[in-house]
C-alpha positions as CSV (number, residue, x, y, z in Angstrom):
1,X,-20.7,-285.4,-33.9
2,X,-20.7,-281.5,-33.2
3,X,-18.0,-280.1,-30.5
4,X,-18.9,-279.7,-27.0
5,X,-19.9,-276.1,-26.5
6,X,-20.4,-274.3,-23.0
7,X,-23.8,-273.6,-23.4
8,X,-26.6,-273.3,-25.8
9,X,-27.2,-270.2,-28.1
10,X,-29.7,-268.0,-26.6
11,X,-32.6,-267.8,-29.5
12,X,-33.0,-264.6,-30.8
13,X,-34.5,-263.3,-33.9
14,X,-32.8,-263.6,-36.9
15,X,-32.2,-261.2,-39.3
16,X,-30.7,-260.5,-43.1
17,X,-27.5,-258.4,-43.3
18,X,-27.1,-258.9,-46.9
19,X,-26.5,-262.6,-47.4
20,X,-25.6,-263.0,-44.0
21,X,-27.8,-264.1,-41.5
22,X,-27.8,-263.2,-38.3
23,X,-29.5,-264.4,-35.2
24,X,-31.1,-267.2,-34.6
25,X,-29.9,-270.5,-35.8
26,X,-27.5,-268.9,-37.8
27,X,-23.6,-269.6,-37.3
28,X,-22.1,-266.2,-34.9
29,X,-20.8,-264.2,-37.9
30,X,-17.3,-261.9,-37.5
31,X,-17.3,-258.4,-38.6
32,X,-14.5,-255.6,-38.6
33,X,-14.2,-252.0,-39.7
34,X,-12.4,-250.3,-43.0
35,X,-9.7,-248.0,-42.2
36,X,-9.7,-246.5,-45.4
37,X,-11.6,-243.0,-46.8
38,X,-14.8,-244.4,-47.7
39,X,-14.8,-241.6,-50.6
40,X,-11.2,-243.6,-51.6
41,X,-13.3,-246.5,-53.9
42,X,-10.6,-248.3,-55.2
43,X,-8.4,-248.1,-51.6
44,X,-11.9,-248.9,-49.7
45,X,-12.4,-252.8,-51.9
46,X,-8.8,-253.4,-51.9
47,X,-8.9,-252.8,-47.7
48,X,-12.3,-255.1,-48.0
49,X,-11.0,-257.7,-50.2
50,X,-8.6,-258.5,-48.0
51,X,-10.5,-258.6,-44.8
52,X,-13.0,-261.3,-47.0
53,X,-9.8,-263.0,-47.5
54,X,-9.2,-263.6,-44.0
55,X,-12.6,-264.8,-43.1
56,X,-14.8,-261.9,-42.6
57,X,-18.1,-262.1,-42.7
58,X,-19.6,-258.5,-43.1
59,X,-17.9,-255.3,-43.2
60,X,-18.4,-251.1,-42.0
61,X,-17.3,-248.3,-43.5
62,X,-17.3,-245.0,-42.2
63,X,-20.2,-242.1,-43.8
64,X,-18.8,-238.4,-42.3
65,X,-18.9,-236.7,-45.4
66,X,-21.2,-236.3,-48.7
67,X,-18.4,-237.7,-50.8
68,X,-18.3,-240.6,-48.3
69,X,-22.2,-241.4,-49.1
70,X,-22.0,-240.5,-52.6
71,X,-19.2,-243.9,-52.7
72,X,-21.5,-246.4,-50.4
73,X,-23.6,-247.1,-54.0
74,X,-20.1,-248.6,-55.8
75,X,-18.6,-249.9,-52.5
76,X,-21.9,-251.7,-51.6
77,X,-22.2,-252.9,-55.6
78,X,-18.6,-254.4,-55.9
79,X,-18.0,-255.7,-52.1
80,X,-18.3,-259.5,-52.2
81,X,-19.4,-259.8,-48.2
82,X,-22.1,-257.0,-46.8
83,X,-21.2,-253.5,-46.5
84,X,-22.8,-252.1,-43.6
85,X,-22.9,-247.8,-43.9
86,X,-21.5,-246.2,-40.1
87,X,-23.8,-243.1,-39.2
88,X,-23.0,-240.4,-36.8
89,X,-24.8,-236.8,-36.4
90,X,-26.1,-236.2,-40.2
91,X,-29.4,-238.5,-39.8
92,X,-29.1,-237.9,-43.8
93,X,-26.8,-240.2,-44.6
94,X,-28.7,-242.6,-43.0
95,X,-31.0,-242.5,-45.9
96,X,-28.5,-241.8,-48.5
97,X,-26.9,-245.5,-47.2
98,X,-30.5,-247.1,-47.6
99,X,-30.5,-245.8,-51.3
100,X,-27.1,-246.6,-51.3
101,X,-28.0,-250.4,-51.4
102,X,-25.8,-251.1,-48.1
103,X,-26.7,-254.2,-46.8
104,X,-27.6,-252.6,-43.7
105,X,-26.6,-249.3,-41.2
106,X,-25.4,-248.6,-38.5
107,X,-27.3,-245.3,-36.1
108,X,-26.2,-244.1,-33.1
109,X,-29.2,-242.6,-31.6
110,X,-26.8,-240.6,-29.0
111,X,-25.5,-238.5,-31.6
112,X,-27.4,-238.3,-34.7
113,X,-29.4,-235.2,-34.8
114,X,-33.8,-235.6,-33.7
115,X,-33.0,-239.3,-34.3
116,X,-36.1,-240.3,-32.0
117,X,-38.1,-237.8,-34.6
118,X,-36.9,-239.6,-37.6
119,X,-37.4,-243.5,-36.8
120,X,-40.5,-243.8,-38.3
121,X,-39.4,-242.4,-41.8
122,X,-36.2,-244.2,-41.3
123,X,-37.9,-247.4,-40.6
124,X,-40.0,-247.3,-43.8
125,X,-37.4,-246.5,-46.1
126,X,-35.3,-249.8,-44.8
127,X,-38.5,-251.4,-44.9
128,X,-38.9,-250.3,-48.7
129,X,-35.1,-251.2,-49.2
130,X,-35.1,-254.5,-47.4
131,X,-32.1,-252.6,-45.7
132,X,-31.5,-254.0,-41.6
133,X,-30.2,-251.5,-38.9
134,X,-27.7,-251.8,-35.9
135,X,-29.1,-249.7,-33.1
136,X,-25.6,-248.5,-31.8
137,X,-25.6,-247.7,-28.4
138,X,-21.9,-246.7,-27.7
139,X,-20.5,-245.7,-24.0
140,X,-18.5,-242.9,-25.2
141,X,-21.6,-241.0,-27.3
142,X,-24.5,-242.0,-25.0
143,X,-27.5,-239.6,-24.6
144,X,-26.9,-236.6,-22.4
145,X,-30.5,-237.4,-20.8
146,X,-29.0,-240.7,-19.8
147,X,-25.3,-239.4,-19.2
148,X,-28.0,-236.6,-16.7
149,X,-30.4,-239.5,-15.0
150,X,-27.2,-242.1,-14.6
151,X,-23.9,-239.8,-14.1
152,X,-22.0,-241.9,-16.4
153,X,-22.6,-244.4,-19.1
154,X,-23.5,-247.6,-16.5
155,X,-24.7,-250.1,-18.2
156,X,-27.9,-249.6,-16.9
157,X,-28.1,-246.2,-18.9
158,X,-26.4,-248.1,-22.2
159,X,-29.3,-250.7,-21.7
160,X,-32.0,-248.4,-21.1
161,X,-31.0,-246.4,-24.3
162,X,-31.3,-249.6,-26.4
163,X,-34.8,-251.1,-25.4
164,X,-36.3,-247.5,-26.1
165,X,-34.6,-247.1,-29.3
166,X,-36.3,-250.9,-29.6
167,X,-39.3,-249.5,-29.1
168,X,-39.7,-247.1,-31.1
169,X,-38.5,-249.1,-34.6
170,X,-40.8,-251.9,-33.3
171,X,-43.6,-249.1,-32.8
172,X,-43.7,-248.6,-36.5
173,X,-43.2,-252.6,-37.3
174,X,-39.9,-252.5,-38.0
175,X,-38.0,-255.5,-36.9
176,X,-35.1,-256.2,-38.9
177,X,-32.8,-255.0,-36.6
178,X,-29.7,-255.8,-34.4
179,X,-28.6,-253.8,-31.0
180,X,-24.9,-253.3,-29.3
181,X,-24.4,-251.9,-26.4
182,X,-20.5,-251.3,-26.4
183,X,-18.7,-250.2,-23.5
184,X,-14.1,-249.9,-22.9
185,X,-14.6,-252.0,-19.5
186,X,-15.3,-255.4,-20.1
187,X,-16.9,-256.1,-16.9
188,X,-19.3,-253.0,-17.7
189,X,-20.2,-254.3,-21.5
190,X,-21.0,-258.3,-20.2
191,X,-23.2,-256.8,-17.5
192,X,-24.8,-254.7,-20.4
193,X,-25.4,-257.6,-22.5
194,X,-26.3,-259.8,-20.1
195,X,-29.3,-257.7,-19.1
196,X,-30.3,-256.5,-22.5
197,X,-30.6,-260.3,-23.5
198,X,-33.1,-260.7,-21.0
199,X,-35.5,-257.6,-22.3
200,X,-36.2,-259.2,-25.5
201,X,-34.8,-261.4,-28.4
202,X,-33.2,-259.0,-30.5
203,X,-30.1,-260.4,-32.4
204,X,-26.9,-258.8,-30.2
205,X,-23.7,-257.6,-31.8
206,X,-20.8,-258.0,-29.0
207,X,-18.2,-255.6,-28.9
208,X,-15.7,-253.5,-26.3
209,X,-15.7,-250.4,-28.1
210,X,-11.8,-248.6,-27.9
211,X,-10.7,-251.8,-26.7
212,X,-7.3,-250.3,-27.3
213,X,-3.6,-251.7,-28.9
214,X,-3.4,-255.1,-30.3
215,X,-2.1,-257.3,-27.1
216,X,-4.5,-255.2,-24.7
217,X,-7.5,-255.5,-26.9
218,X,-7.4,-259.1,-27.9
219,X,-7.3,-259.9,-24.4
220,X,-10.0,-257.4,-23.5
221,X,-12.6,-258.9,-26.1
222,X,-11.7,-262.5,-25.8
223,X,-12.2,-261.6,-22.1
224,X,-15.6,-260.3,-22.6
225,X,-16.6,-262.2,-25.5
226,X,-15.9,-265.7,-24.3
227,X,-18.0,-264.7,-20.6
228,X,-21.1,-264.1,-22.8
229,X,-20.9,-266.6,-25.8
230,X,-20.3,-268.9,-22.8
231,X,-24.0,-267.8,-22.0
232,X,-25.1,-268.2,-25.2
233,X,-25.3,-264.6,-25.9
234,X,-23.8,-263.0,-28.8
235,X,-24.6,-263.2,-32.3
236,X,-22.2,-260.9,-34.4
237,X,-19.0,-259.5,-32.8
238,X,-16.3,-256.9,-33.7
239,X,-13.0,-256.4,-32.2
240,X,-12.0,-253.1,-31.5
241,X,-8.4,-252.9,-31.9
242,X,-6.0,-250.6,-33.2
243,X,-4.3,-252.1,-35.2
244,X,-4.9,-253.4,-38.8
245,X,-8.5,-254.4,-39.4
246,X,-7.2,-258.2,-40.9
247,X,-5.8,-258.5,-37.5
248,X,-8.8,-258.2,-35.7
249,X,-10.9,-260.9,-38.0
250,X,-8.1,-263.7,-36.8
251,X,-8.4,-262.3,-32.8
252,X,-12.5,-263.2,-34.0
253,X,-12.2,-266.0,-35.3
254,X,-9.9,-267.6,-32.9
255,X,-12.4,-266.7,-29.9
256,X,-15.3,-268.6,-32.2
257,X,-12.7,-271.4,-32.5
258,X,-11.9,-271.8,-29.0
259,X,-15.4,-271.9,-28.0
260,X,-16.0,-274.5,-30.8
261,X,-18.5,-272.0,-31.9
262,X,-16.8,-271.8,-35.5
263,X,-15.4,-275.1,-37.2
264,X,-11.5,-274.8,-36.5
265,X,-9.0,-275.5,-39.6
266,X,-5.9,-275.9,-38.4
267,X,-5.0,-275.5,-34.6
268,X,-1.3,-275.9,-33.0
269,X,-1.1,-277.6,-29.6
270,X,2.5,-276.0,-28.4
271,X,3.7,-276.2,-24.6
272,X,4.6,-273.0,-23.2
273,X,8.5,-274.6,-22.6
274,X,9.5,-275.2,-19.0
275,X,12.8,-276.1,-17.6
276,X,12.2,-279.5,-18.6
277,X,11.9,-278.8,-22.7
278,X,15.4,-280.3,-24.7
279,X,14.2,-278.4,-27.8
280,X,13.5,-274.8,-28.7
281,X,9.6,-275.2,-28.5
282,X,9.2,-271.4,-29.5
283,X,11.0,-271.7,-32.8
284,X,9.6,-275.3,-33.1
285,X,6.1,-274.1,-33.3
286,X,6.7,-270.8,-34.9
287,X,8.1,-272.4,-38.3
288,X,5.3,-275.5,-37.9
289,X,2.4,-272.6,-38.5
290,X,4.4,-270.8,-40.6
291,X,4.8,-273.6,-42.7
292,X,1.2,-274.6,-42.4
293,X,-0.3,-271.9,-43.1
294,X,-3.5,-271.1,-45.2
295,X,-4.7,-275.1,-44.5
296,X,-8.0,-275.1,-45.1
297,X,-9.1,-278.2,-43.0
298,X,-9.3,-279.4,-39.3
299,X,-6.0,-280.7,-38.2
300,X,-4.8,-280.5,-34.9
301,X,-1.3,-280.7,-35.0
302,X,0.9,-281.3,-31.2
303,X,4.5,-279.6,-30.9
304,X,6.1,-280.5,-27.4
305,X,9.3,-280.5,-26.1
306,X,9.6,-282.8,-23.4
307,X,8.6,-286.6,-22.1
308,X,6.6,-284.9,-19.8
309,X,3.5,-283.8,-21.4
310,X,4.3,-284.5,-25.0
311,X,3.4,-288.3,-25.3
312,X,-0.1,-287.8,-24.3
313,X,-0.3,-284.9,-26.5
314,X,1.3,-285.9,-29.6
315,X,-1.1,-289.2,-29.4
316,X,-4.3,-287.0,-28.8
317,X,-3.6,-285.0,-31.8
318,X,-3.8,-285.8,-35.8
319,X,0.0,-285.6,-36.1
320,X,2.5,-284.4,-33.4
321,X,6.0,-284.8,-32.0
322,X,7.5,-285.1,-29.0
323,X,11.1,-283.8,-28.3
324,X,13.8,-284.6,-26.2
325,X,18.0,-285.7,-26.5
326,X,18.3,-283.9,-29.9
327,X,15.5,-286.1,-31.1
328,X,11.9,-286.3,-32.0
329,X,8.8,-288.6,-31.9
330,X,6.6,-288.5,-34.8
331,X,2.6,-289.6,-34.2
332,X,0.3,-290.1,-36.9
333,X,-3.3,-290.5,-35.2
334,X,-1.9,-291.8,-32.0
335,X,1.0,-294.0,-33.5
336,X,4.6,-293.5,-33.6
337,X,5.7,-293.7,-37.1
338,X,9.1,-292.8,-36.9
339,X,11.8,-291.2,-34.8
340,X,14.0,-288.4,-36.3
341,X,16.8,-285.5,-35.5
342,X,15.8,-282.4,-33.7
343,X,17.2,-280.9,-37.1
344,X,14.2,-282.6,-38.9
345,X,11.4,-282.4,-37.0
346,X,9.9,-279.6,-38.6
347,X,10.1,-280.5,-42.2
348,X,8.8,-284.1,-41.4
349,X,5.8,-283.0,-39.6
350,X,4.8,-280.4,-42.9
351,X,5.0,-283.3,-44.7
352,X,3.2,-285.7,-42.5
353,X,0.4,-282.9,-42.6
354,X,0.4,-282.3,-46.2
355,X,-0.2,-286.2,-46.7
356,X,-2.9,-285.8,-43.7
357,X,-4.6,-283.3,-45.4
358,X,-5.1,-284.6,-48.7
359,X,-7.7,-287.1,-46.6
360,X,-9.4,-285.1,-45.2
361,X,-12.3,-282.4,-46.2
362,X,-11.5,-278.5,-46.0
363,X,-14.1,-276.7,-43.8
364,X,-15.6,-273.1,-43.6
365,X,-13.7,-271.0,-41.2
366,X,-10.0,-268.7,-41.5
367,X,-6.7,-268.5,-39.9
368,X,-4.3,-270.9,-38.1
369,X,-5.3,-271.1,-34.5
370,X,-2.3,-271.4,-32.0
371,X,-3.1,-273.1,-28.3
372,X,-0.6,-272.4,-25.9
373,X,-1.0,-275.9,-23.2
């Protein structure tokens, strides 16, 4: 039986990034950014091996530079998820990604130079290519006509700048294409969404663009993010954080997770600790995913630390524990199976989850996904 989610996915059309799919029926993919030189080869499929290892789906690496383009063709060749080419201001790279073989591009019609002159021959040559495009409608490099008509980047002027770029690939029958309309303020970027999904059925790539550091950013995209997938809206999504690129693949996939919009592999169901917890629930919890980690199927594992709470939660979940007088209770689908030392706990309960596991079937998804109660 599928998990409950909030609301249906809006349909959109769907289109080919690669071997991706995206749109439509197909699953909300998770995308991040190389922080590498492009023009580094060997630095560039390390970075992207890595981000495949954690789960990502499809990957962007930056263009500024001829030696940049001149890498996409090796990059594109070797990558083992989609590469996707960024453009900014040189509309030739644009073409020089295309005959790159990149799985698709990425143009910001605010800054690439005559862009509305060039959609027609850049259409045909991703026609020719069977190449897709992101139309990249950023806050921070919107068109000055719009930055004129609106004052600043509203998200009436971010949305406004999308449906005409629309227009005018769809004018020359060009389709295969995805639009994000990427804002820093999340209540500025939903509002954006929101009324782009209602101007046509273009696949949507969520994103707050310089969502800023780590802490800030995760809870500035899950923020935004989970008030439009709750919608329905969203069928790719990057977040923007500064930190490592890995990092912002787990942030992804744990928003997909919560909303039940991804399959979940393992998930720990810890109390925050109160004044009423006997055990250290931090450390408790900490060395429980630690010790977990990589599992590759769906076990939902309960660490509490007092009678309060923990019973009910411990007997909900495929294996949990519940703490109290230097002691813990050990549940095994709803059943106490033993009682041991607080000294124990943690090294019973890997166990109990290794034997668990071996039942059960590993699903598609990535990292260990940590619930605070």
């Amino acid at each position: 039986m599928p998990a409950p989610v909030l609301a249906p996915r809006r349909r959109t059309r769907k289109i080919k990034v690669g071997d991706v799919y995206v749109g439509g029926d197909a699953p909300i993919s998770v995308q991040s950014m190389c922080t590498t030189k492009t023009h580094d080869v060997n630095a560039t499929l390390q970075q992207i091996a890595e981000l495949t290892a954690s789960g990502c789906d499809i990957v962007r690496v930056a263009c500024p530079t001829q030696d940049d383009a001149d890498a996409l063709a090796p990059i594109a060749r070797k990558s083992n998820i989609p590469v996707i080419a960024d453009i900014h201001f040189q509309p030739k790279y644009v073409f020089a990604a295309i005959e790159a073989g990149c799985a698709a591009v990425r143009v910001n019609p605010g800054n690439i130079k005559r862009f509305d002159d060039q959609v027609k021959e850049i259409a045909q040559a991703a026609k020719d290519h069977g190449t897709s495009i992101r139309i990249g409608v950023n806050a921070g490099s919107l068109d000055k006509r719009l930055l004129d008509k609106y004052g600043k980047p509203t998200a009436e002027a971010l949305v406004e700048s999308a449906v005409w770029e629309a227009s005018l690939f769809e004018e020359h029958d060009f389709h295969d294409f995805k639009i994000s309309v990427k804002h820093n303020d999340p209540v500025v970027m939903v509002r954006a969404y929101e009324m782009l999904s209602e101007r046509g059925d273009w696949p949507l790539h969520l994103g707050v663009t310089e969502a800023g550091p780590a802490f800030q950013g995760t809870i500035k995209s899950a923020t935004a993010f989970g008030a439009l997938l709750a919608q329905g809206i969203g069928d790719t999504i990057r977040v923007s954080l500064s930190a490592p690129p890995v990092e912002e693949v787990k942030v992804g996939i744990q928003i997909l997770q919560a909303l039940n919009l991804r399959p979940r592999k393992l998930e720990i169901v810890s109390c925050p600790s109160c004044g009423r917890a006997q055990v250290d629930v931090y450390e408790l919890a900490e060395k429980v995913t630690a010790g977990l980690e990589g599992m590759e199927v769906p076990l939902r594992v309960a660490v509490m630390g007092c009678v309060v709470n923990g019973p009910g939660e411990a007997r909900e979940a495929d294996l949990g524990v519940a703490s109290g007088n230097g002691k813990g209770q050990i549940f095994v689908k709803g059943e106490v199976i033993k009682t041991v030392p607080e000294s124990q706990i943690v090294e019973t309960l890997i166990e109990e989850a290794m034997k668990i596991a071996e039942t059960m079937e590993p699903v598609e998804g990535a990292s260990p996904l940590v619930v605070p109660s």
